[in-house]
C-alpha positions, -999 to +999 in steps of 0.1 A: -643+352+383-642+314+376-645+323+338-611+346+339-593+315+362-600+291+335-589+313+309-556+319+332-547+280+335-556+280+294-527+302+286-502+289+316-508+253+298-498+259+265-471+285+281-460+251+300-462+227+269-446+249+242-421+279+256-404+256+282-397+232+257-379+255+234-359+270+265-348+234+269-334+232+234-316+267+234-277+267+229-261+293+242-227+302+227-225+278+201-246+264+173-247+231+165-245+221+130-227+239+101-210+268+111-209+278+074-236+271+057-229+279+018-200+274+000-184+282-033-165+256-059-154+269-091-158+247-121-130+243-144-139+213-168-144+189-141-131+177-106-104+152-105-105+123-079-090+129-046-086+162-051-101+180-019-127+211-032-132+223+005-133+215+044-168+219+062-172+236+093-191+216+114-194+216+159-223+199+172-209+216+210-204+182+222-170+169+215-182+156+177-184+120+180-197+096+160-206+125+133-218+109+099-215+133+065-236+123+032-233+140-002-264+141-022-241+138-052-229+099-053-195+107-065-186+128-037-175+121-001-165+141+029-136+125+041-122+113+078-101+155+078-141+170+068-127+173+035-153+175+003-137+152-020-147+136-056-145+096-054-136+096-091-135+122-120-162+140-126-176+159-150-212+162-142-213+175-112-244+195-115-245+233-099-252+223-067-239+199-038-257+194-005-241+177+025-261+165+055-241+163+085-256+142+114-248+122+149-266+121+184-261+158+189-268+172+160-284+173+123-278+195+098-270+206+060-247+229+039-252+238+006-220+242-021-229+261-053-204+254-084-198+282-105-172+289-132-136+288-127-120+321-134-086+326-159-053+316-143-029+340-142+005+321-162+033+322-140+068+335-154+104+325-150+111+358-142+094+351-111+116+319-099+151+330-116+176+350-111+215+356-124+249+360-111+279+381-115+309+364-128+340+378-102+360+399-117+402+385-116+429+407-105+462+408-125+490+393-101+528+402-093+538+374-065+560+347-083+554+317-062+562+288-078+556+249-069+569+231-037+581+195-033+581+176+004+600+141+008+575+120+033+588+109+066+619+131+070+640+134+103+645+159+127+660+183+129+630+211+115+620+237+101+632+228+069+638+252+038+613+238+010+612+270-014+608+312-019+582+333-027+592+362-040+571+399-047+586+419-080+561+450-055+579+445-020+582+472+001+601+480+032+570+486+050+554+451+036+555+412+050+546+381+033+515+360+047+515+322+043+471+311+048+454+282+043+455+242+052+485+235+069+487+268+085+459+286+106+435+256+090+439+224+105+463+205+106+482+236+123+517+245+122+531+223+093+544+253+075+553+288+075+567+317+057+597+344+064+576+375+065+606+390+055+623+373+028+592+351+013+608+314+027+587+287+032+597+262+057+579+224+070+578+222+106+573+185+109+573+154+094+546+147+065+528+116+054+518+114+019+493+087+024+474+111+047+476+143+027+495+142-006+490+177-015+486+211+003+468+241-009+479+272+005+476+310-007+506+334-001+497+373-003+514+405+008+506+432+036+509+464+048+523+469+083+485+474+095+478+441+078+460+456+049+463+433+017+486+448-008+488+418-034+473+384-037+463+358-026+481+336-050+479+295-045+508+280-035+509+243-041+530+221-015+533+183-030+544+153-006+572+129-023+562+095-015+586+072+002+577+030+001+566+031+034+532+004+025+531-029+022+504-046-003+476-060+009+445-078+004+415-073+011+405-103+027+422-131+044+413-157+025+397-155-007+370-184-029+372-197-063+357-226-080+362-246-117+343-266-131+358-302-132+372-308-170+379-273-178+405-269-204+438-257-200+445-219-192+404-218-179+406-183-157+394-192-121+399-162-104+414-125-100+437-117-067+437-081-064+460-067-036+458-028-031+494-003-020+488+030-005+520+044-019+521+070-051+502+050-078+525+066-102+557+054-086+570+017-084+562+018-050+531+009-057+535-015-085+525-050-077+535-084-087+518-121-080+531-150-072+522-188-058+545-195-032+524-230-021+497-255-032+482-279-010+475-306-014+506-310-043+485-337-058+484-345-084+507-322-100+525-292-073+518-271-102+482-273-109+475-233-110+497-205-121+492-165-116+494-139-141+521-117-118+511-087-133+471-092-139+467-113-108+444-135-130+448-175-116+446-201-146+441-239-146+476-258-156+466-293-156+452-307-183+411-316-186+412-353-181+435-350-148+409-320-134+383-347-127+366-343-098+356-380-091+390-390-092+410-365-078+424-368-041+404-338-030+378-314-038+392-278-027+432-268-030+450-242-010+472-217-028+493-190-008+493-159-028+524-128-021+518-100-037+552-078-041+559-041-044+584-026-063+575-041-092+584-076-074+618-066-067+641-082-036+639-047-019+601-046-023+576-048+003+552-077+000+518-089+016+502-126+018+471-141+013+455-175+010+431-188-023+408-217-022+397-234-056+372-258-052+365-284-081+326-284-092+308-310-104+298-307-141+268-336-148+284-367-162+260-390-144+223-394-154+202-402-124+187-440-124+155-450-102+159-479-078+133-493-088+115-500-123+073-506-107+061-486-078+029-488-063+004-467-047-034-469-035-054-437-031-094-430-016-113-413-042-124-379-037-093-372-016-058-355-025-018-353-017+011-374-018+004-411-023+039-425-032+080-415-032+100-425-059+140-432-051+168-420-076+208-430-075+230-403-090+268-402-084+274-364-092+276-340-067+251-341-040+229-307-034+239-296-071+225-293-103+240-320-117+225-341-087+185-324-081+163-345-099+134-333-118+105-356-125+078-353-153+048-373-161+049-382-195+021-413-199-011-418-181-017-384-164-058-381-180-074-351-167-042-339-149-054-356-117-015-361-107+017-344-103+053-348-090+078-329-070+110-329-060+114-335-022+147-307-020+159-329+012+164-365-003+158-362-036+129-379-041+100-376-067+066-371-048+038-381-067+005-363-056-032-365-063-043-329-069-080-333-085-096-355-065-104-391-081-138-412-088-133-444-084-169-449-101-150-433-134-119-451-134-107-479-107-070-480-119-043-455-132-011-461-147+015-435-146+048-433-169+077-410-147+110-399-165+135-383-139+163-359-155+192-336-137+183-297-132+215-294-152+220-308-188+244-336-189+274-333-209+278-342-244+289-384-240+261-392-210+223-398-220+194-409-203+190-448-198+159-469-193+169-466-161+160-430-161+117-436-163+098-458-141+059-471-140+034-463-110+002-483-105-025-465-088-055-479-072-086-457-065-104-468-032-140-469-033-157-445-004-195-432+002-197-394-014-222-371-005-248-357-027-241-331-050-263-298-056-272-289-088-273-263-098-254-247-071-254-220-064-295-221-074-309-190-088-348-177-083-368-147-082-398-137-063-413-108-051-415-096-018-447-096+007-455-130-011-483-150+011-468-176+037-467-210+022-455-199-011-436-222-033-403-210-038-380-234-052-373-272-060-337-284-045-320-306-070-292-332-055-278-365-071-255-392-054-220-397-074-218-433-057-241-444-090-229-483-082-251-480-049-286-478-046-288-445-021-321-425-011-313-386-001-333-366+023-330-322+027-328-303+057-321-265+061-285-258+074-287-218+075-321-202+075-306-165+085-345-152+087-362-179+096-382-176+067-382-212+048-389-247+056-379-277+031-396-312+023-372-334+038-383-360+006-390-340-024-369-311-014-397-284-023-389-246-008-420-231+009-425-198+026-428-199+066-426-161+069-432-126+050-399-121+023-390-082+031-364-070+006-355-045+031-348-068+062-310-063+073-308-103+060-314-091+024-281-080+005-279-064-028-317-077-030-305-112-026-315-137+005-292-169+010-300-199+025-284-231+027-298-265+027-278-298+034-289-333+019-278-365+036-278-405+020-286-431+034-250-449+033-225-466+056-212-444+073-243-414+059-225-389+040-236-348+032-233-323+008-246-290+009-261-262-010-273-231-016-305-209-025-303-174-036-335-158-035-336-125-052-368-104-042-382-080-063-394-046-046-427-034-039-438-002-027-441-008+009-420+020+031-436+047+027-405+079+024-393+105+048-376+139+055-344+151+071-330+172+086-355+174+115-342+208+129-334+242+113-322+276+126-327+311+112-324+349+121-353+372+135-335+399+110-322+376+080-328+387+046-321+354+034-357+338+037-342+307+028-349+282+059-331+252+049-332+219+024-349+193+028-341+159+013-360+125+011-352+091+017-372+061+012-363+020+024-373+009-010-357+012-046-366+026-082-396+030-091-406+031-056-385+061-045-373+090-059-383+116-073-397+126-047-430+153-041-423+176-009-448+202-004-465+220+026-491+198+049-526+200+048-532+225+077-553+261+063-531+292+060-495+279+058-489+290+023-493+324+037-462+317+056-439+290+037-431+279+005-417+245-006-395+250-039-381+216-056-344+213-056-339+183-079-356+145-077-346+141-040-343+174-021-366+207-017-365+244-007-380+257+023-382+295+019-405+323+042-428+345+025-419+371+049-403+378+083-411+355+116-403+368+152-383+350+177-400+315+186-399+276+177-424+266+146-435+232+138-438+232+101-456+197+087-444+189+054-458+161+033-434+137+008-442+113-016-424+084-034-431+072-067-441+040-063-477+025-074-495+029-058-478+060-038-469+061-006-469+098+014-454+108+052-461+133+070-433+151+088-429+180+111-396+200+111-385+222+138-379+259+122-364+281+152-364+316+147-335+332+172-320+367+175-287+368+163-259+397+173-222+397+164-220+364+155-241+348+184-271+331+179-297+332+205-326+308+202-344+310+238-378+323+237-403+333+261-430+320+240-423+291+215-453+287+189-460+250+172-472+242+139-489+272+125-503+287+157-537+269+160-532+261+197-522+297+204-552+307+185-576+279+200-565+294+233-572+327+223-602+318+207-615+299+245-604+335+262-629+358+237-656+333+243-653+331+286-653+369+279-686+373+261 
């Protein structure tokens, strides 16, 4: 009796440690992962970048944060909308994709097999066109000939304007009058004798707000059935000169240049007349009624009356700006109707003219010797030179530009114009050594933006001399080289000699010792003679720490003199670390799901992934663990370099199997993992997959069959 009671708390135990378990991972109602599993691309020469192939399926039944997607073809992507996307053009795409979808609630893969794109199918014109009738015109009988309308007539109305008339009337037919002016708006302007074929205006017209009226006169029976027509009827408005000219602005601006010759264009008036174009009412005339001020000639401008074209009168050596009273004259412009008769309408404006400066004035600098005084190693402005120039302030003829043309070695200095005073700016822009050179002499010639005219030149007045002294200061060391450059492998012993820093003091006239420190040790893995400036190790160098980018560590080191006031420079080591085999690879996914009743004995793929680099990764070896009997089951079939095929030999029932796989890198010497993925087999109907289990089995069964094993024994 004790024997049985043992054997009974055997089997509740492993019941307990394995079939709860898988209860506890069940999903019921949805499936996390992929919800399609396998997809088809076709090939068709290649895949063009950007151009989506397909959008995955994929629910991990918690609200899908956070979920990470990885191709295991690099020049793929799945982008932010779960579309499968190439990151560039490409050709070699290979015949099969795998993506690996993964976040906190799920981890899974899909698989996308290319195949070969089928023929296209040309699309025709036939297709996307089509063609129209051309309407077919009916021979007409109505004479209805042209109508004329003088605007702005007096009461009384209607008013007879014209007869229509039908060589077809009938007693038992009336004339109908359609169309703008009639039931279109504007309503009631006109309308016809149904009778006799009279046209009549109702009102009075304005020609500047409709200038012609389209209407269409046809012939009906009593029942209002058309008998003939519609024929167009053309009503046209007689303009009266009821518009003055006008201009578009109030006041209109000119300029001309100072010295100009006589009959120089300086501007077009242009005054528009909403009356009939093609009648005098609208033909316009010019004229300058006033000039202010009348110096020094009342006639200075005149106006083409027909072009509206205003012209310089006075002659050039009168239109001189520096001389003349003022800078800007007033005209008064009417523009006339009628072709500038006394009965003609008319419409006023007002034209200034402002007098520019040309450049007849080079610019001359107050002074012939500046001076200036500058710290080496620093930069910016360090003197302003002054300029006179009588021309016209804030113009061309006035902005000074400055140019170096003696002294300026190395390009050290520059000078600019300051746009608010005109002066020239003279700036250090590489810094200077004063150890180098103590003193600079610079040679500046100023000139106008614009060129001056033909009889003014540039004076000695025009350039000017700069004397620069360079102030001596205490610089700090320089690293060289800098950035500095070694290799070493990783995992070297602590205490290894990495690297000797390298830093001189430019202040060569002073006798300066320099001592090194570290500035930024990210890792905490160097330490630096403070005299000789010798690198040592203080820690293990991992090429796969999160410090290590691209391979490369950086750490900087500073180096101080020993002058009045001390001053620093700093540095910096790159440290590129050569792998070794020393992360050993691993598998994912973790977890895959299959049906009691598949066909498909494909379980999943498996891909590996290792910390270190080539040689020391891929290709990977993935093949079944050690355990007896589980190539009875499984089979591990290689992919490519990085990924394998898990596949069933035959048919599993409904439970949870731990199946260990073991993967290899290729590194020397190799480095192997051992990794157990959860395969759960579940019953699946319409559409539904159900993974709960009454009894969950690990591994391949040897605590199930150790139980069993106890129970047989107890028995005997």
């Amino acid at each position: 009796m004790m024997e049985i009671r043992a054997c009974v708390l055997i089997v509740f135990f492993v019941y307990q440690v394995f079939c709860v378990g898988a209860q506890e991972d069940a999903e019921r109602g949805c499936v996390p992962g992929f919800q399609v599993k396998k997809h088809q691309v076709q090939y068709d020469g290649g895949f063009v970048v950007g151009v989506p192939l397909l959008r995955v399926d994929f629910n991990d039944c918690a609200g899908n944060e956070e979920v990470r997607f990885e191709v295991s073809h690099p020049d793929f992507e799945v982008d932010e909308e779960r579309r499968l996307k190439p990151r560039r053009d490409v050709i070699d795409s290979g015949g099969v994709l795998f993506i690996h979808g993964q976040n906190a609630h799920s981890d899974d893969m899909a698989q996308v097999d290319i195949v070969g794109a089928p023929p296209r199918s040309p699309q025709t014109l036939r297709e996307i066109l089509g063609l129209g009738q051309l309407p077919y015109r009916k021979r007409r009988s109505l004479l209805v000939p042209p109508m004329f309308v003088p605007e702005n007539q007096r009461p009384p109305f209607p008013r007879a304007i014209g007869m229509v008339i039908s060589a077809d009337m009938q007693e038992n037919h009336v004339f109908r009058l359609t169309g703008r002016g009639v039931d279109q708006d504007p309503k009631g302007v006109f309308r016809i004798d149904r009778l006799t074929g009279e046209v009549a205006v109702l009102r009075a017209l304005d020609r500047e707000e409709i200038a012609i009226y389209h209407l269409e006169v046809s012939t009906t029976d009593l029942s209002g059935k058309v008998v003939e027509g519609p024929v167009a009827l053309e009503v046209s408005v007689i303009d009266q000169n009821d518009n003055r000219p006008i201009f578009q602005e109030a006041r209109y601006a000119g300029e001309v240049l100072e010295g100009s010759p006589t009959g120089t264009t300086v501007m077009t008036m242009t005054a528009y007349d909403a009356d009939d174009p093609s009648t005098e009412n609208a033909v316009l005339r010019y004229f300058i009624t006033k000039q202010s001020p009348d110096k020094p000639s009342p006639n200075m401008f005149y106006i083409d009356p027909e072009r509206g074209d205003i012209v310089t009168v006075i002659s050039p050596t009168l239109l001189d700006r520096e001389t003349l009273p003022t800078t800007q004259y007033e005209l008064e412009i009417v523009a006339k109707d009628m072709a500038g008769s006394n009965v003609g309408l008319s419409g006023t404006t007002t034209a200034t003219i402002t007098i520019t400066d040309k450049n007849d004035h080079a610019p001359e600098f107050t002074h012939s010797l500046f001076q200036a005084s500058v710290d080496e190693g620093s930069t910016g402005v360090i003197v302003n030179l002054t300029v006179d120039d009588r021309d016209d302030p804030a113009t061309g003829a006035w902005r000074a530009v400055y140019s170096i043309i003696n002294g300026n070695v190395g390009q050290s200095f520059e000078v600019q114009t300051n746009p608010d005073n005109n002066e020239g700016m003279v700036s250090v822009v590489k810094p200077l050594d004063y150890e180098n050179t103590a003193y600079h002499t610079l040679l500046i010639r100023v000139e106008n933006e614009d060129p001056l005219v033909p009889n003014v030149g540039y004076g000695p007045s025009s350039t000017a001399t700069v004397h620069v002294t360079v102030m001596d200061v205490n610089e700090g060391p320089v690293f060289f080289p800098d950035p500095m450059l070694v290799t070493k492998r990783e995992n070297v012993p602590v205490g290894s000699f990495v690297a000797t820093l390298n830093a001189t003091d430019p202040d060569i006239l002073q006798t300066q010792s320099i001592r090194f420190a570290l500035l930024d040790d990210p890792a905490g893995w160097l330490t630096v003679n403070p005299v000789k400036g010798t690198v040592n190790t203080t820690a293990i160098l991992d090429r796969e720490s999160s410090f290590v980018h691209n391979n490369m560590y950086s750490a900087v080191f500073i180096a101080i003199d020993n002058g009045s006031p001390a001053a620093t420079g700093t540095g910096t080591l790159v440290i590129t670390l050569e792998d070794e085999n020393d992360n050993p690879p691993y598998l994912y996914p973790s977890v895959a799901r299959i049906c009691e009743e598949a066909k498909d004995l494909n379980v999943m793929v498996v891909g590996g992934r290792d910390k270190d680099v080539f040689p020391n990764a891929d290709p990977f070896k993935i093949e079944l663990g050690k355990q007896p009997g589980l190539e009875k089951t499984w089979k591990v079939t290689t992919v490519n370099s990085t990924h394998s095929q898990v596949t069933l030999l035959h048919s599993l029932k409904r439970a949870n199997y731990q199946l260990p796989l073991l993967v290899t890198d290729s590194g020397v010497p190799q480095l192997s993992n051992s990794t157990e993925i959860k395969v759960q087999v579940c019953t699946c109907k319409k559409n539904k997959m159900d993974c709960s289990s009454a009894w969950a089995v690990r591994g391949n069964l040897l605590w199930l069959g150790l139980a069993l094993a106890l129970l047989s024994v107890l028995y005997l």
